[in-house]
ROPAFI-21378 format. One record per atom (N, C-alpha, C): residue number from 0; residue in one letter; x, y, z. Coordinates in steps of 0.2 Angstrom, whole numbers, plus 5000, padded with zeros to 4 digits. Layout:
<sites>
(site NUM; A; (X; Y; Z)),
...
</sites>
This chain:
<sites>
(site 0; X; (4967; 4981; 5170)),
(site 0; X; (4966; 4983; 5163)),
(site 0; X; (4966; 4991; 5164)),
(site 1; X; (4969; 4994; 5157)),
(site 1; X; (4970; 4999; 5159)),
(site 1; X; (4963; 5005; 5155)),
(site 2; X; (4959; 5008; 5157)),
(site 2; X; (4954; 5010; 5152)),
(site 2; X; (4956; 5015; 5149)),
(site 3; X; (4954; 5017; 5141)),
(site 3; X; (4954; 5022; 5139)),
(site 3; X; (4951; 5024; 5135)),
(site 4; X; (4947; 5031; 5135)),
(site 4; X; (4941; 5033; 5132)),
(site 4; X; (4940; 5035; 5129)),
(site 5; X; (4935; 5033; 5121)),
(site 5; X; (4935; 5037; 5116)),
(site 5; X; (4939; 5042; 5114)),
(site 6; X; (4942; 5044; 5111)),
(site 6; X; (4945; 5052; 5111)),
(site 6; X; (4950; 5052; 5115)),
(site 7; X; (4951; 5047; 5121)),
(site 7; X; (4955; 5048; 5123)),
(site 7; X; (4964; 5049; 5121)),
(site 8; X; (4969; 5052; 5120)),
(site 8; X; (4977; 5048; 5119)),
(site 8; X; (4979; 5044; 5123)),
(site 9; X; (4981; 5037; 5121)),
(site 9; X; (4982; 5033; 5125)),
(site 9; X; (4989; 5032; 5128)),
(site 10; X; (4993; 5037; 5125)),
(site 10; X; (4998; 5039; 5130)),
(site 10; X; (4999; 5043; 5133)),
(site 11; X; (4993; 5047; 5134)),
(site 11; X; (4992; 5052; 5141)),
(site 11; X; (4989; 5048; 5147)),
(site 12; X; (4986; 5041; 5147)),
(site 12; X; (4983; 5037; 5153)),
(site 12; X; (4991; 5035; 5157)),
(site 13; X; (4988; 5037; 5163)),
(site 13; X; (4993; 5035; 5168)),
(site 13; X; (4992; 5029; 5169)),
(site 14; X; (4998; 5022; 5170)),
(site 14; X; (5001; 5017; 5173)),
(site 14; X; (5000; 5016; 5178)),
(site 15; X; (4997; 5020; 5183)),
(site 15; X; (4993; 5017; 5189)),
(site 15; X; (4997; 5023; 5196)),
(site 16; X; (4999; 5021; 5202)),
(site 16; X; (5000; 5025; 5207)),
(site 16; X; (5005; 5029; 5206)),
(site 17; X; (5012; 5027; 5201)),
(site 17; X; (5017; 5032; 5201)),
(site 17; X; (5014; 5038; 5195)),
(site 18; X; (5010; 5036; 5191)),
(site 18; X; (5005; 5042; 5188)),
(site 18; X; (5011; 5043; 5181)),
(site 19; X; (5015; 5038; 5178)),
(site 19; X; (5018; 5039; 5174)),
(site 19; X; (5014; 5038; 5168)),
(site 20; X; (5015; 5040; 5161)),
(site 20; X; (5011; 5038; 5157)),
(site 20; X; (5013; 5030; 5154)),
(site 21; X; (5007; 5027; 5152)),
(site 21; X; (5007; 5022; 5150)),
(site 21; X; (5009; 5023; 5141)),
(site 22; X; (5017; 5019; 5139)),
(site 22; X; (5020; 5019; 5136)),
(site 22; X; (5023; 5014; 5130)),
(site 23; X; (5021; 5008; 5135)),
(site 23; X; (5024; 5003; 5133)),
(site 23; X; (5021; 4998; 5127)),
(site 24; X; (5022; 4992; 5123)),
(site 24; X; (5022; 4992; 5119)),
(site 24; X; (5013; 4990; 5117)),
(site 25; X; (5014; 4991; 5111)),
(site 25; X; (5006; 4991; 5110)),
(site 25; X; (5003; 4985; 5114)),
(site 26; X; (5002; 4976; 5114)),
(site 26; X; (5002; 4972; 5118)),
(site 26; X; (4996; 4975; 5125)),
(site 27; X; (5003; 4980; 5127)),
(site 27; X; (5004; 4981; 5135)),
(site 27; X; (4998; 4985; 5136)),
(site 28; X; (4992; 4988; 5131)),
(site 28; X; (4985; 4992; 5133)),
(site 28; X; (4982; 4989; 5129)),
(site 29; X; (4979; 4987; 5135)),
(site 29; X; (4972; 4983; 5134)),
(site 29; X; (4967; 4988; 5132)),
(site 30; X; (4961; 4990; 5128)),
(site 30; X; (4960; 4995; 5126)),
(site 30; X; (4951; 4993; 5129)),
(site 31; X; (4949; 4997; 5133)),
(site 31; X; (4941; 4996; 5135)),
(site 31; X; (4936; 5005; 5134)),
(site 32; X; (4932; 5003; 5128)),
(site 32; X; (4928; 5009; 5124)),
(site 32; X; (4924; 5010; 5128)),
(site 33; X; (4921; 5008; 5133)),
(site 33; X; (4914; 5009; 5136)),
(site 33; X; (4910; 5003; 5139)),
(site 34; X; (4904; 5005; 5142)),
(site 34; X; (4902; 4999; 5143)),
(site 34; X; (4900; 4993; 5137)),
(site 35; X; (4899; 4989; 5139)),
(site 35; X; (4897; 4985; 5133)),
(site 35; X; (4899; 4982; 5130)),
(site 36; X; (4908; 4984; 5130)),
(site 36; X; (4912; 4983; 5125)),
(site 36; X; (4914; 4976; 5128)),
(site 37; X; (4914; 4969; 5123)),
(site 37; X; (4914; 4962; 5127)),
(site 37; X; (4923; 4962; 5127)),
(site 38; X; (4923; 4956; 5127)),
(site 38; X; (4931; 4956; 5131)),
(site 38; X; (4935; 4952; 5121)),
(site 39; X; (4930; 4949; 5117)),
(site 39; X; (4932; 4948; 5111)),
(site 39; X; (4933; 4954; 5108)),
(site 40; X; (4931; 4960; 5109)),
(site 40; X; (4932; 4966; 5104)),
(site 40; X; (4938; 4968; 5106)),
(site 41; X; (4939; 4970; 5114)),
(site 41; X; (4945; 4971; 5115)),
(site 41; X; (4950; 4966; 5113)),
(site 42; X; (4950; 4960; 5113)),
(site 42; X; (4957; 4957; 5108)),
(site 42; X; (4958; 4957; 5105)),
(site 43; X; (4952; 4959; 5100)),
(site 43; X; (4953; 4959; 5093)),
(site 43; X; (4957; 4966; 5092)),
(site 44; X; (4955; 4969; 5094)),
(site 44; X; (4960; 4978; 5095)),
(site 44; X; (4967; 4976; 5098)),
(site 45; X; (4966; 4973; 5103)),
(site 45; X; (4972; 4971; 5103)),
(site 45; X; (4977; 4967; 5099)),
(site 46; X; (4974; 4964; 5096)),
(site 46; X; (4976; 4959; 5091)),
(site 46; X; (4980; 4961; 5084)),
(site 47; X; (4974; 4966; 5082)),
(site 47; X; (4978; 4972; 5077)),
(site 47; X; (4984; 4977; 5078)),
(site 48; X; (4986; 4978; 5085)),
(site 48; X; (4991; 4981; 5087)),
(site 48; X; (4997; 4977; 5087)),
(site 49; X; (4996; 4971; 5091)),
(site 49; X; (5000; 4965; 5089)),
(site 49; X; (5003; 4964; 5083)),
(site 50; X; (4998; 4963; 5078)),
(site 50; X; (5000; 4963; 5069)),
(site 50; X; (5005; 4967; 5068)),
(site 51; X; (5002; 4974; 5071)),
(site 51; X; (5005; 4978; 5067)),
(site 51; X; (5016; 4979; 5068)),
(site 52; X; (5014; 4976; 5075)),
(site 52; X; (5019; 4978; 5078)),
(site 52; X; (5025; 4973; 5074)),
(site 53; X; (5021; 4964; 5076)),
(site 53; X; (5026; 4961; 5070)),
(site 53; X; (5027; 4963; 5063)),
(site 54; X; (5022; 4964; 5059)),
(site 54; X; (5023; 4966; 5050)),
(site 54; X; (5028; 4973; 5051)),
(site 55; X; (5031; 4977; 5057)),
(site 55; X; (5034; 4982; 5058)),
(site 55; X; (5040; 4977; 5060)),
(site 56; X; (5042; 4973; 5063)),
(site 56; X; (5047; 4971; 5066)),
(site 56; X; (5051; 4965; 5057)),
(site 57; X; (5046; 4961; 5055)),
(site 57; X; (5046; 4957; 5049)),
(site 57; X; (5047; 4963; 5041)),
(site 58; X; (5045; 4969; 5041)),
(site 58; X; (5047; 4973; 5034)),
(site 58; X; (5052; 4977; 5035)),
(site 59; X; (5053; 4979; 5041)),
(site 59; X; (5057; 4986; 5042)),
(site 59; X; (5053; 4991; 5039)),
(site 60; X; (5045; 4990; 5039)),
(site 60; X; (5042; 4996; 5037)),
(site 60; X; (5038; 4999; 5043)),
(site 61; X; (5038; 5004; 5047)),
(site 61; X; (5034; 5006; 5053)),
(site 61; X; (5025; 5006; 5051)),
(site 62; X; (5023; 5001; 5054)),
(site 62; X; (5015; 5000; 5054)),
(site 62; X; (5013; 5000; 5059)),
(site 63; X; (5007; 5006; 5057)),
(site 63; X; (5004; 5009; 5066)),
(site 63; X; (4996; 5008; 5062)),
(site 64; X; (4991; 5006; 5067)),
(site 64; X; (4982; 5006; 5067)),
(site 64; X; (4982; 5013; 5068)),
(site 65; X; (4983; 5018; 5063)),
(site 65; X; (4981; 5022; 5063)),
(site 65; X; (4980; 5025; 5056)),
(site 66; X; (4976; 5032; 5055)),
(site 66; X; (4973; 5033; 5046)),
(site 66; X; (4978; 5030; 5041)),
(site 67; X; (4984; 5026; 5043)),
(site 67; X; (4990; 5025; 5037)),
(site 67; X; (4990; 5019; 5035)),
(site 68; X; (4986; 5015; 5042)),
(site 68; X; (4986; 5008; 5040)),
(site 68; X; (4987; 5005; 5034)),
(site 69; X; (4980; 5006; 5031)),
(site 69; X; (4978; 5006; 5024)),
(site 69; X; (4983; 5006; 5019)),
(site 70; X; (4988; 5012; 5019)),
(site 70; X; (4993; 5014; 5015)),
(site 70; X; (4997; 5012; 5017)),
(site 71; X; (4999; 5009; 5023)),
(site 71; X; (5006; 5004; 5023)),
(site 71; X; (5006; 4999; 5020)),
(site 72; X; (4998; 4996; 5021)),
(site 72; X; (4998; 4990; 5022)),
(site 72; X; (4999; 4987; 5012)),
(site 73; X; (4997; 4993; 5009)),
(site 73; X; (4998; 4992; 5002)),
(site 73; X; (5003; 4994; 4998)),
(site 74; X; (5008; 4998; 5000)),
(site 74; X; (5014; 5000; 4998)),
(site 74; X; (5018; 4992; 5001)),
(site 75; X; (5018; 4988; 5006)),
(site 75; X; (5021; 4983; 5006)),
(site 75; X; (5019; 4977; 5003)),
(site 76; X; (5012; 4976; 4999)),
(site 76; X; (5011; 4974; 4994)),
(site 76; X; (5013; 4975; 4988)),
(site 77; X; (5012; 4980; 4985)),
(site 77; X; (5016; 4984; 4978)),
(site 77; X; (5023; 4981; 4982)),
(site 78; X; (5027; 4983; 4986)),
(site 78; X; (5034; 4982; 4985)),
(site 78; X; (5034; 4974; 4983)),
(site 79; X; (5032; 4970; 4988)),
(site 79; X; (5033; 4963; 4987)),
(site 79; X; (5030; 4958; 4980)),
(site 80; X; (5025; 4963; 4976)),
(site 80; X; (5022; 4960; 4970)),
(site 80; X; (5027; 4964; 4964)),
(site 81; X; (5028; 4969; 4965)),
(site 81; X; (5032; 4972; 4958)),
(site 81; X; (5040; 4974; 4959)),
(site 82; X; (5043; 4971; 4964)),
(site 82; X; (5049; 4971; 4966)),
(site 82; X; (5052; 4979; 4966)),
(site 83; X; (5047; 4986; 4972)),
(site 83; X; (5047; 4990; 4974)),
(site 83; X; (5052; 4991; 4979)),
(site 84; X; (5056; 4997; 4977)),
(site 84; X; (5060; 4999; 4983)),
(site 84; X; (5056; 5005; 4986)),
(site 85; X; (5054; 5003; 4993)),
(site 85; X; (5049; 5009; 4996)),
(site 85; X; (5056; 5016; 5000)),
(site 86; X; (5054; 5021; 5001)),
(site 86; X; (5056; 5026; 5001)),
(site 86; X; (5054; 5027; 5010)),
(site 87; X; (5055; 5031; 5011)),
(site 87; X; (5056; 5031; 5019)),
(site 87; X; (5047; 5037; 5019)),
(site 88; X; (5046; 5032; 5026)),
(site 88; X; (5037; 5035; 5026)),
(site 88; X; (5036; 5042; 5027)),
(site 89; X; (5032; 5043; 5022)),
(site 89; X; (5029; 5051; 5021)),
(site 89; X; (5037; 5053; 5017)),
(site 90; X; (5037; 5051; 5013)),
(site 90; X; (5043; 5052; 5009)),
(site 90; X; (5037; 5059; 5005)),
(site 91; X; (5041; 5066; 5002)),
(site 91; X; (5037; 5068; 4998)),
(site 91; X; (5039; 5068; 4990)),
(site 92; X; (5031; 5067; 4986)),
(site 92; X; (5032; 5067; 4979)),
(site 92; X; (5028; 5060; 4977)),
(site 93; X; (5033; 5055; 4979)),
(site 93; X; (5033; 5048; 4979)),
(site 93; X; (5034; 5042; 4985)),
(site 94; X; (5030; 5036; 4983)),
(site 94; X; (5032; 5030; 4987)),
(site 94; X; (5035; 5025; 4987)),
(site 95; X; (5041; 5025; 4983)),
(site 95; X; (5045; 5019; 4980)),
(site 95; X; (5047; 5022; 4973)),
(site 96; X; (5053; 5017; 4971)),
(site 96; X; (5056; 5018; 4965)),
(site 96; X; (5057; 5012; 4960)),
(site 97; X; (5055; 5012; 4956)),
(site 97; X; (5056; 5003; 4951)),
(site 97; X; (5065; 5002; 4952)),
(site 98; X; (5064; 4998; 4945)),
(site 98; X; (5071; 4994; 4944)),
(site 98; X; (5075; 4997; 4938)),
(site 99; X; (5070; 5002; 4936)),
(site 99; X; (5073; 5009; 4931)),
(site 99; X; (5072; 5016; 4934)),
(site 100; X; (5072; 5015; 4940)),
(site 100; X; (5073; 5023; 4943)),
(site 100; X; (5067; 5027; 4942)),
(site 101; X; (5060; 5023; 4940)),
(site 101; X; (5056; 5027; 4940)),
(site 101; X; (5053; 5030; 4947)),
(site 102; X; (5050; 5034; 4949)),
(site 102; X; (5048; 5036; 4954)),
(site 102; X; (5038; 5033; 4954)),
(site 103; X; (5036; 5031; 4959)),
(site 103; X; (5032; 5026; 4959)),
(site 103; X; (5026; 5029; 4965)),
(site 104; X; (5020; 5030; 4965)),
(site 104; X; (5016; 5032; 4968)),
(site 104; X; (5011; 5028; 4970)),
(site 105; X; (5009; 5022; 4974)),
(site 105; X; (5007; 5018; 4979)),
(site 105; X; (4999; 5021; 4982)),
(site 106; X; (4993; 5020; 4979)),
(site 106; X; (4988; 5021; 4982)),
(site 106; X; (4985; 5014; 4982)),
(site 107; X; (4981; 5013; 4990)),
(site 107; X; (4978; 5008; 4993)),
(site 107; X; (4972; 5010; 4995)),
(site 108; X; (4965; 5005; 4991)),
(site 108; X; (4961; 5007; 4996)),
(site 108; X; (4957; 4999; 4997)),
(site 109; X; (4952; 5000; 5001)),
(site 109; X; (4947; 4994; 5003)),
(site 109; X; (4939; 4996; 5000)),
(site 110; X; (4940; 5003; 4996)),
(site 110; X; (4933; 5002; 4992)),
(site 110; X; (4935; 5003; 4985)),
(site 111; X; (4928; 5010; 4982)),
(site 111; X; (4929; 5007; 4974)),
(site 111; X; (4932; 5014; 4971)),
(site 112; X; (4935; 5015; 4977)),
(site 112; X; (4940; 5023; 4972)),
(site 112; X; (4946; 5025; 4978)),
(site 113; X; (4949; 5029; 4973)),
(site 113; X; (4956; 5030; 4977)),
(site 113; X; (4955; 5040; 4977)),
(site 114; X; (4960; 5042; 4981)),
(site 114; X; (4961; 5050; 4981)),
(site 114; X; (4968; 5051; 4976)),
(site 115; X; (4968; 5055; 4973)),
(site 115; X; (4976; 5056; 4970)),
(site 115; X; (4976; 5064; 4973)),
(site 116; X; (4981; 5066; 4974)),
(site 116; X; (4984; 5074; 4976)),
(site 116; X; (4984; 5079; 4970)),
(site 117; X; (4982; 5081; 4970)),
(site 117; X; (4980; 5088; 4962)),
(site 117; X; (4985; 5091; 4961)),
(site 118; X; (4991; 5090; 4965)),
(site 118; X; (4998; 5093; 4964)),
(site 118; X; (5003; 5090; 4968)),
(site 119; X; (5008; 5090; 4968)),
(site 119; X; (5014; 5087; 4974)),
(site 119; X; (5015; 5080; 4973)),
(site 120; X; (5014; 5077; 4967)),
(site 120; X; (5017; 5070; 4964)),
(site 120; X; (5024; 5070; 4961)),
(site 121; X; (5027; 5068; 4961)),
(site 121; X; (5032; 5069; 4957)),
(site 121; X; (5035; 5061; 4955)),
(site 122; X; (5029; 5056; 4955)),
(site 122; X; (5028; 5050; 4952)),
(site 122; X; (5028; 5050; 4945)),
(site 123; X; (5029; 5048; 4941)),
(site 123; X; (5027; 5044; 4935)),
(site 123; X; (5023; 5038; 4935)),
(site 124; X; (5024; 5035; 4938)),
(site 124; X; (5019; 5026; 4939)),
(site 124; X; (5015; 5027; 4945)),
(site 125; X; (5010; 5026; 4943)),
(site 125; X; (5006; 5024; 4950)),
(site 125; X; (5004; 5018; 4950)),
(site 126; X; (5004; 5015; 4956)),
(site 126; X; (5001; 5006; 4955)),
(site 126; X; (4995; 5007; 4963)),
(site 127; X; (4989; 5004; 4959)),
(site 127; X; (4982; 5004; 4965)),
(site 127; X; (4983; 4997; 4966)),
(site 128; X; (4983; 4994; 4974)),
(site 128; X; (4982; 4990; 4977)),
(site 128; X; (4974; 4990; 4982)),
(site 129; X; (4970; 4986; 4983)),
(site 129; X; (4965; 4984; 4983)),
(site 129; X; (4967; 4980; 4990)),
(site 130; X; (4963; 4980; 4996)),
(site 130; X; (4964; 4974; 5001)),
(site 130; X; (4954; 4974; 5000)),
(site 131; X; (4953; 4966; 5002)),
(site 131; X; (4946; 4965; 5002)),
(site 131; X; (4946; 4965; 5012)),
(site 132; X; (4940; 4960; 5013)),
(site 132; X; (4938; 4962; 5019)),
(site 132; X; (4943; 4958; 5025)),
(site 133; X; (4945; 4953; 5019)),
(site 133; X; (4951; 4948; 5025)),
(site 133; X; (4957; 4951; 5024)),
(site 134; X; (4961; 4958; 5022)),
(site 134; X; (4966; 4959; 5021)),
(site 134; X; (4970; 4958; 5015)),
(site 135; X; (4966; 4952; 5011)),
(site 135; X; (4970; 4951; 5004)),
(site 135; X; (4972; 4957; 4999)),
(site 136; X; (4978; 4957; 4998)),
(site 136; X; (4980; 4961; 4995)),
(site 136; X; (4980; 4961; 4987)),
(site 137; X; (4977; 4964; 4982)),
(site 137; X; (4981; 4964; 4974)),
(site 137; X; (4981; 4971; 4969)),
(site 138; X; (4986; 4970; 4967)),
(site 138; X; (4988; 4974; 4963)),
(site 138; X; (4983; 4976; 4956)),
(site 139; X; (4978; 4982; 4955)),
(site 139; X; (4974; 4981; 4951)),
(site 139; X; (4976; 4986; 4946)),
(site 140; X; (4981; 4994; 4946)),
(site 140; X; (4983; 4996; 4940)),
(site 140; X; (4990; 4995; 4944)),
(site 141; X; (4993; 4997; 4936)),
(site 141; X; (5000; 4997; 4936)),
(site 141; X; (5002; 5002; 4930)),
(site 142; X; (5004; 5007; 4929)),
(site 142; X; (5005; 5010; 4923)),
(site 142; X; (5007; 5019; 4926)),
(site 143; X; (5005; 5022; 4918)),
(site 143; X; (5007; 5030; 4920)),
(site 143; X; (5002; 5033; 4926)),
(site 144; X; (5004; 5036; 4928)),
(site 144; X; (5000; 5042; 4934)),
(site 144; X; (4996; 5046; 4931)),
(site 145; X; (4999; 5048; 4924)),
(site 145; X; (4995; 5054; 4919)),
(site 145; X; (4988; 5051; 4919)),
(site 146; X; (4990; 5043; 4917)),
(site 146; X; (4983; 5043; 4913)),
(site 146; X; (4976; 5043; 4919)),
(site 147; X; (4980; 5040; 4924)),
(site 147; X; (4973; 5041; 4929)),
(site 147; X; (4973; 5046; 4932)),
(site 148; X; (4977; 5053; 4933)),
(site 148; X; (4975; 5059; 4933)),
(site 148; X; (4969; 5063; 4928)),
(site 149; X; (4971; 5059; 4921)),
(site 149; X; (4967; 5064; 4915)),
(site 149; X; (4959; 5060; 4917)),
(site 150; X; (4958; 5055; 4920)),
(site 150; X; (4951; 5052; 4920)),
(site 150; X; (4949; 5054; 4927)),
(site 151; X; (4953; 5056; 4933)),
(site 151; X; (4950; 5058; 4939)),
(site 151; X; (4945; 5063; 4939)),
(site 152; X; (4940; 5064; 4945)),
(site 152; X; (4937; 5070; 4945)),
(site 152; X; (4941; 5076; 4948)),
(site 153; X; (4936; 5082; 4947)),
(site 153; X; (4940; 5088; 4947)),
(site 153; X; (4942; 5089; 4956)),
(site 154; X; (4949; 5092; 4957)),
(site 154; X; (4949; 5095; 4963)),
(site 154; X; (4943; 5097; 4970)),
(site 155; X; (4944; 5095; 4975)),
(site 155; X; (4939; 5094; 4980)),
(site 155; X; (4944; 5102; 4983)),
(site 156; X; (4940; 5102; 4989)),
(site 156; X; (4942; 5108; 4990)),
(site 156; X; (4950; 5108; 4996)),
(site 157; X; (4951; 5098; 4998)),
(site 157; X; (4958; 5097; 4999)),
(site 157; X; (4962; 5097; 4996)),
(site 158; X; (4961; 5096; 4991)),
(site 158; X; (4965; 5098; 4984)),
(site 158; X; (4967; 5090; 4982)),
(site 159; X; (4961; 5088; 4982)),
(site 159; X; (4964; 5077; 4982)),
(site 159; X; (4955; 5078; 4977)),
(site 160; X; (4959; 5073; 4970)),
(site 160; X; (4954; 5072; 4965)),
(site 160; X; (4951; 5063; 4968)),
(site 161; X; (4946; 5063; 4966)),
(site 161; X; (4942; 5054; 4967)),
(site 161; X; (4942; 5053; 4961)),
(site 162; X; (4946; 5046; 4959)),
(site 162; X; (4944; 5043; 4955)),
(site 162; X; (4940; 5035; 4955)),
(site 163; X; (4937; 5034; 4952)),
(site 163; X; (4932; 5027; 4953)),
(site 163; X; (4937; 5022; 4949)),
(site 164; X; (4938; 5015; 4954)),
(site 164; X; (4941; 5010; 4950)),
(site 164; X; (4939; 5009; 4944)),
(site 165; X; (4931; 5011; 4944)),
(site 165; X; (4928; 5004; 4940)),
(site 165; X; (4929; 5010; 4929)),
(site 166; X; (4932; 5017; 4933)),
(site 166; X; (4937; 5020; 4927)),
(site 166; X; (4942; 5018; 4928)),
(site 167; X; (4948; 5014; 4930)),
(site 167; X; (4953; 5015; 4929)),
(site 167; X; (4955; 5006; 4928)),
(site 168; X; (4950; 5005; 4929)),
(site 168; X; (4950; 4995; 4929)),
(site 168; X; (4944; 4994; 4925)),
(site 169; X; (4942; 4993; 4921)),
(site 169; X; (4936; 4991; 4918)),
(site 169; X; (4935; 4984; 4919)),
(site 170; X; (4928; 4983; 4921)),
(site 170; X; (4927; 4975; 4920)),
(site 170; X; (4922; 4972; 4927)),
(site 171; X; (4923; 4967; 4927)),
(site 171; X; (4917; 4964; 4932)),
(site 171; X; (4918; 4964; 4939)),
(site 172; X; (4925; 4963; 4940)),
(site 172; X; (4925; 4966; 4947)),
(site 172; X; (4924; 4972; 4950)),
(site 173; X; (4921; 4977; 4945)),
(site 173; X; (4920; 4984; 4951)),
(site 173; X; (4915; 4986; 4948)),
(site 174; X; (4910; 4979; 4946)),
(site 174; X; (4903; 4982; 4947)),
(site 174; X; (4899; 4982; 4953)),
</sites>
C-alpha cells in the first residue's frame, strides 16, 4: 500500500524503488490518512474513485473527487432529467443548452442554498439540483436565472451571491 498524507499530491508519491511517480489509475492508490484510519474508510475512498472513474467511462463526462464532484454530479442529472446538452467542463458563461438553444446554468448542492456568480453567466435558465445523503438526485428549480438572481443576497467579496432554496422553492421540504 502506497501512503499518502494529508496535503499530500498523490501524484507526487513515488511507486516504490524506481522512484517514478505513482500515476496509474485511481483503483491503483490505496489511500492511508494516518494512523487510525481502519482499512473500511480506506475502501470507501477508494470506492468513490472507482465510481467516479465508471460514471466517467458510462457519460463521456470527466468525474473527478475533487471540489466539482458535486457540480458534475448534478449537471448529469439536469442533463438526463430535462434532456440537456452539456457543454464541455468549465465551459464559460453556461452549462448546457436546451432543445431551443437556450443557454442553461446548472447549480448542484447537498445543502439548503446555492452560490450564483454576480457576473459571468451568460445563462438564461437555471436549473438547481439537489443530491441528498445517498446521492439521489432531483431537480428542484427550473426556470429564468433573472428571477433567482433578483431574490439572491448581495455580492460576497468572491463575487458569488447565496441564495436560500427555501426562496427559491417554497414549501415543506426546505424547512
Amino acid at each position: 500500500m502506497v501512503r499518502v498524507r494529508v496535503g499530500q499530491d498523490p501524484r507526487q508519491v513515488s511507486a516504490g524503488a524506481g522512484g517514478a511517480p505513482l500515476l496509474g489509475a485511481p483503483s491503483d492508490l490505496a489511500c492511508s490518512y494516518g494512523p487510525g484510519m481502519d482499512d473500511d474508510v480506506n475502501n470507501l475512498i477508494r470506492t468513490v474513485f472507482d465510481a467516479c472513474a465508471k460514471l466517467t467511462l458510462l457519460t463521456g463526462r470527466p468525474v473527478s473527487p475533487d471540489g466539482h464532484l458535486v457540480g458534475t454530479l448534478g449537471e448529469i442529472v439536469a442533463s438526463e432529467a430535462l434532456d440537456l446538452e452539456l457543454m464541455p467542463p468549465s465551459n464559460d458563461g453556461y452549462d448546457a443548452t436546451d432543445s431551443q438553444g437556450r443557454k442553461v446554468e446548472i447549480k448542484t448542492t447537498t445543502r439548503r442554498s446555492i452560490g450564483i456568480a454576480n457576473k459571468g453567466t451568460a445563462a438564461e435558465r437555471l436549473v438547481v439540483v439537489t443530491l441528498n445523503e445517498r446521492g439521489t438526485g432531483q431537480v428542484v428549480y427550473d426556470g429564468p436565472i433573472q428571477t433567482a438572481l433578483d431574490m439572491a443576497g448581495p455580492p460576497r467579496a468572491n463575487g458569488q451571491r447565496t441564495l436560500a432554496l427555501s426562496k427559491l422553492v417554497p414549501g415543506p421540504s426546505n424547512s
